[in-house]
PAZAPA-4460 file (N, C-alpha, C; in steps of 0.05 Angstrom, whole numbers, plus 32768, in hexadecimal, padded with zeros to 4 digits):
% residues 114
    n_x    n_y    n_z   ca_x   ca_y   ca_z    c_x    c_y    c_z   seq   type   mol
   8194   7F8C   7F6D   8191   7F83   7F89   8198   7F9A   7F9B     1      X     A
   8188   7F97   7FAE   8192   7FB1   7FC7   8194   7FA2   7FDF     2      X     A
   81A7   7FAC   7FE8   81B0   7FAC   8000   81A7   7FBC   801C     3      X     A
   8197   7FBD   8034   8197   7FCA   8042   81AE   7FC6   8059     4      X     A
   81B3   7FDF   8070   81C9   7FD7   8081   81D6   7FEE   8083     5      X     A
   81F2   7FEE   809E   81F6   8002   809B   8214   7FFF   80A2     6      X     A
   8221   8013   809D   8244   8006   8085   824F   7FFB   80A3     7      X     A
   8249   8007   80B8   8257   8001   80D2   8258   7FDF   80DC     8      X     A
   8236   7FD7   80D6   8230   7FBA   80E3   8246   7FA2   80D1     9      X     A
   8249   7F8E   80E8   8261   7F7D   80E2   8257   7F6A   80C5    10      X     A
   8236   7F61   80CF   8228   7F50   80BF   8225   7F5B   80A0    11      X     A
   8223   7F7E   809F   821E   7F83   8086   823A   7F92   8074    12      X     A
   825A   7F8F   808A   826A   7F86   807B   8278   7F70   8069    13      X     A
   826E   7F57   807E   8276   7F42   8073   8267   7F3B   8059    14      X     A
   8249   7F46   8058   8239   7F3F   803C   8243   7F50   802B    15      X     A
   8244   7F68   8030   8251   7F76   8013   826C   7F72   8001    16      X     A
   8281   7F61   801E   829A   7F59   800F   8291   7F3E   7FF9    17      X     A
   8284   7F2F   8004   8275   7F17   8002   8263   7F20   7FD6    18      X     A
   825F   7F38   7FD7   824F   7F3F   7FC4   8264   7F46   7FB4    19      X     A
   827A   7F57   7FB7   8292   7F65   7FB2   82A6   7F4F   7FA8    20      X     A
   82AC   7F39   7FBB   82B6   7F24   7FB6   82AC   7F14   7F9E    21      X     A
   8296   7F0E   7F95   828A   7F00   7F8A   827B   7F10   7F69    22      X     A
   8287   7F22   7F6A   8276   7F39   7F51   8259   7F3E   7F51    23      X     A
   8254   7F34   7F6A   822E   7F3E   7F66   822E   7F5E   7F71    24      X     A
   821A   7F68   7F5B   8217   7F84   7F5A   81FE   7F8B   7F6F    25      X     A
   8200   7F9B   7F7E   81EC   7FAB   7F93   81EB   7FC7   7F92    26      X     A
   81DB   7FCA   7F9C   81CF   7FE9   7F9F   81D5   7FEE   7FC2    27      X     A
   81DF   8000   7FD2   81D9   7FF9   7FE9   81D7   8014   7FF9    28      X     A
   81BE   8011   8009   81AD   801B   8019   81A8   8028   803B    29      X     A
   81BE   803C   803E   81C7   8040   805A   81B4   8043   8066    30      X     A
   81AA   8037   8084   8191   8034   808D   819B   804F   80A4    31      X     A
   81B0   8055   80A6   81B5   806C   80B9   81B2   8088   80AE    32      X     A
   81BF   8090   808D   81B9   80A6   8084   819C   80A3   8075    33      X     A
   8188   8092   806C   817A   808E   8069   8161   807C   8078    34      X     A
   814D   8087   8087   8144   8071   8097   8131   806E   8076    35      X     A
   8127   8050   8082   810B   803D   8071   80F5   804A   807E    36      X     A
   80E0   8049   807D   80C0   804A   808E   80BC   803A   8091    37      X     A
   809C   8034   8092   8090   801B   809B   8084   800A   807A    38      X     A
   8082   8016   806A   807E   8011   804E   808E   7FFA   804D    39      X     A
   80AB   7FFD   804E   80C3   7FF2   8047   80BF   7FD6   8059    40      X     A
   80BD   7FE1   8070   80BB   7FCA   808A   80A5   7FB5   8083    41      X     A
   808E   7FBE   8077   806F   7FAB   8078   807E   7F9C   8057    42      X     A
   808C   7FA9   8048   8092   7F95   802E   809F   7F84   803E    43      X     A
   80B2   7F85   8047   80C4   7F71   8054   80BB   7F55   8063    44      X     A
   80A1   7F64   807B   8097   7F54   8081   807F   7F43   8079    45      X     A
   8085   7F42   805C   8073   7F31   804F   8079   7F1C   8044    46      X     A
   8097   7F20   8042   80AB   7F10   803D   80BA   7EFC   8052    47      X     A
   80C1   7F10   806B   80CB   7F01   8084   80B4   7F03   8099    48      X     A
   80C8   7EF7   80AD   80B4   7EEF   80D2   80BD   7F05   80D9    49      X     A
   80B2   7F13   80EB   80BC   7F2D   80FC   80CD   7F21   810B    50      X     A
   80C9   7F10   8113   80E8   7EFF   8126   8103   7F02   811B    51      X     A
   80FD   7EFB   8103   8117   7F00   80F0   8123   7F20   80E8    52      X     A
   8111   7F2C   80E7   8110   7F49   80DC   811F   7F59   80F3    53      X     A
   810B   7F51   810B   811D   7F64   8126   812F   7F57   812F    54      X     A
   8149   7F65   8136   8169   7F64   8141   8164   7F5D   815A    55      X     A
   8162   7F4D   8168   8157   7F52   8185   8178   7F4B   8195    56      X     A
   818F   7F48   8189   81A9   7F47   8190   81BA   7F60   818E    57      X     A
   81AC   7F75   8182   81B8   7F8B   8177   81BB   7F9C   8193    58      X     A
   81D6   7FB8   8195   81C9   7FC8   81A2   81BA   7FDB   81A7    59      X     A
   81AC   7FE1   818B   8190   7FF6   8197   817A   7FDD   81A5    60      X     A
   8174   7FCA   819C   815E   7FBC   81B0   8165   7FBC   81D2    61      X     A
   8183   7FB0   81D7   8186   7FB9   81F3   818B   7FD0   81FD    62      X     A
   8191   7FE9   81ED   8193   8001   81F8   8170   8008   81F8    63      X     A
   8161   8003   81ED   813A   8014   81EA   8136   7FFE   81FD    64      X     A
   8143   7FE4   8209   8137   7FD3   8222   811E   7FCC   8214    65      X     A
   8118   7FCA   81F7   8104   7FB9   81F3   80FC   7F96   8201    66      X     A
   8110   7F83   8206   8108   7F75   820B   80F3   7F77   8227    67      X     A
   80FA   7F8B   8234   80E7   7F8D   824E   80C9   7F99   8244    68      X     A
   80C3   7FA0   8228   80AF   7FAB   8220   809A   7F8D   8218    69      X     A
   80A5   7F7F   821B   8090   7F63   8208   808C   7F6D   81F2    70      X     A
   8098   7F71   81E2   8088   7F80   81CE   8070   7F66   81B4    71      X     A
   805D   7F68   81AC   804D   7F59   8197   805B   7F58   817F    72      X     A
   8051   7F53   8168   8055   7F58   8151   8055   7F79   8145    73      X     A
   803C   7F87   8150   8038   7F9C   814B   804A   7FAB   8158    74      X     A
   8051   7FA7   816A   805F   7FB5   817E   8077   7FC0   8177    75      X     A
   8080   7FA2   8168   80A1   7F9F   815F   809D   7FB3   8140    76      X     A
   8089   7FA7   8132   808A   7FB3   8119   808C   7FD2   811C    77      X     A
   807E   7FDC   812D   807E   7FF6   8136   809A   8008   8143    78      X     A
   80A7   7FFA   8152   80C7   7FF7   8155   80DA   7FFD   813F    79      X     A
   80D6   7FDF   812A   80E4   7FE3   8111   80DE   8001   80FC    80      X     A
   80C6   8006   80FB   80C3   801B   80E9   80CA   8034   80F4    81      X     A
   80D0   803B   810C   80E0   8054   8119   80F6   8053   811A    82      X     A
   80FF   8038   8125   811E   8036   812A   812D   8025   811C    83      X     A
   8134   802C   8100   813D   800D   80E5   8154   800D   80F8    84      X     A
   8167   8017   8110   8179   8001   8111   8170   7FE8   8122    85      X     A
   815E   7FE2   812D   814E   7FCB   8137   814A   7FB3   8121    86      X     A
   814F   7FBA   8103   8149   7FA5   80EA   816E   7F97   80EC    87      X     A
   8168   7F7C   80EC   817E   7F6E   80EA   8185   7F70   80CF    88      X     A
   819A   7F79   80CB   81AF   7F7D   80BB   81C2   7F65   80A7    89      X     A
   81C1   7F64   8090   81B9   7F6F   8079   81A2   7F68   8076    90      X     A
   818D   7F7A   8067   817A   7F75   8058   817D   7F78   803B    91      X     A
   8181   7F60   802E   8187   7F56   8014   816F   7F56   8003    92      X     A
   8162   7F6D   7FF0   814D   7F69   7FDF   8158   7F5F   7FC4    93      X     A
   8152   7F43   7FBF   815C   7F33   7FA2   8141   7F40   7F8C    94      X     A
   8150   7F3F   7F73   8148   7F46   7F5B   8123   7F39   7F59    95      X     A
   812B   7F28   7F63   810D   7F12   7F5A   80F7   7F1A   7F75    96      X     A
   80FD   7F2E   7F8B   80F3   7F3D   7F98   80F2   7F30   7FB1    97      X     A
   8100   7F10   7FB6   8101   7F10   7FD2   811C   7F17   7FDB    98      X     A
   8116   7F10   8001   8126   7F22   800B   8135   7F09   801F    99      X     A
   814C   7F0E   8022   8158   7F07   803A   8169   7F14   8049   100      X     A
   8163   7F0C   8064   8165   7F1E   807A   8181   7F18   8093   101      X     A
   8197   7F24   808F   81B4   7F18   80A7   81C4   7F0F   808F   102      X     A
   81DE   7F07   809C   81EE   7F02   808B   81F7   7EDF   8092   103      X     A
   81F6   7ECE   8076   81FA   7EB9   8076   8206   7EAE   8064   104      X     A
   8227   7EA1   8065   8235   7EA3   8049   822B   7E88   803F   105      X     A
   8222   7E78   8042   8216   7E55   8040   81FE   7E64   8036   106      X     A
   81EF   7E76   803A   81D1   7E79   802C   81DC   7E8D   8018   107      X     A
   81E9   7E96   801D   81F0   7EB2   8002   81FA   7EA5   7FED   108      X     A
   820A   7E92   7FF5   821D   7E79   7FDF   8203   7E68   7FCA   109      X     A
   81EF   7E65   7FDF   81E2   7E4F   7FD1   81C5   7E67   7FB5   110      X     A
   81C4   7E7A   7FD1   81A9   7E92   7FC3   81BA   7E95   7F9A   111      X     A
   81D8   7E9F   7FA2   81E8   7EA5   7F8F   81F4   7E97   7F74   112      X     A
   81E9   7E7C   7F84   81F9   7E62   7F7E   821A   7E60   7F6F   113      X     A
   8224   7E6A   7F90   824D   7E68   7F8D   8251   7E57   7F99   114      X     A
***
């Protein structure tokens, strides 16, 4: 399993203790010293809604003032693949190849079944 995220965000400390806590093994994937492309982004979103995918609570979306851009689907996707800190945080790739996206201890409990 891999982990995307980056060690600072609050959401993708609480999942790693959460993994740490629980003996599940991860791989994990600094989206700051490593960015993703758009490769990474279009698997994702085959999996999730771009709604879900983009942070629109984060502060790079209100620092780039995207919400005054309207942005489309394309728009956003185009966003995400320049700027991964705009991808809401954790991005959880499970073994069986789907993905879930934020941190949720009620869905990680149940995905994990603890």
């Amino acid at each position: 399993m891999k982990v995307y995220g980056i060690k600072t965000c609050g959401s993708v400390k609480k999942a790693l203790k959460f993994f740490e806590e629980n003996d599940i093994r991860y791989e994990f994937h600094d989206l700051k010293k490593e960015p993703i492309g758009c490769e990474k982004v279009d698997e994702w979103l085959k999996k999730a809604d771009i709604e879900t995918l983009m942070n629109k609570r984060g502060t790079k979306y209100r620092t780039l003032k995207l919400k005054e851009l309207n942005l489309d689907e394309n728009g956003m996707r185009e966003w995400l693949c320049k700027e991964n800190l705009l991808i809401k945080r954790p991005v959880v790739e499970l073994d069986n190849g789907d993905v879930v996206i934020g941190f949720d201890e009620d869905k990680y409990k149940e995905i994990f079944g603890i």
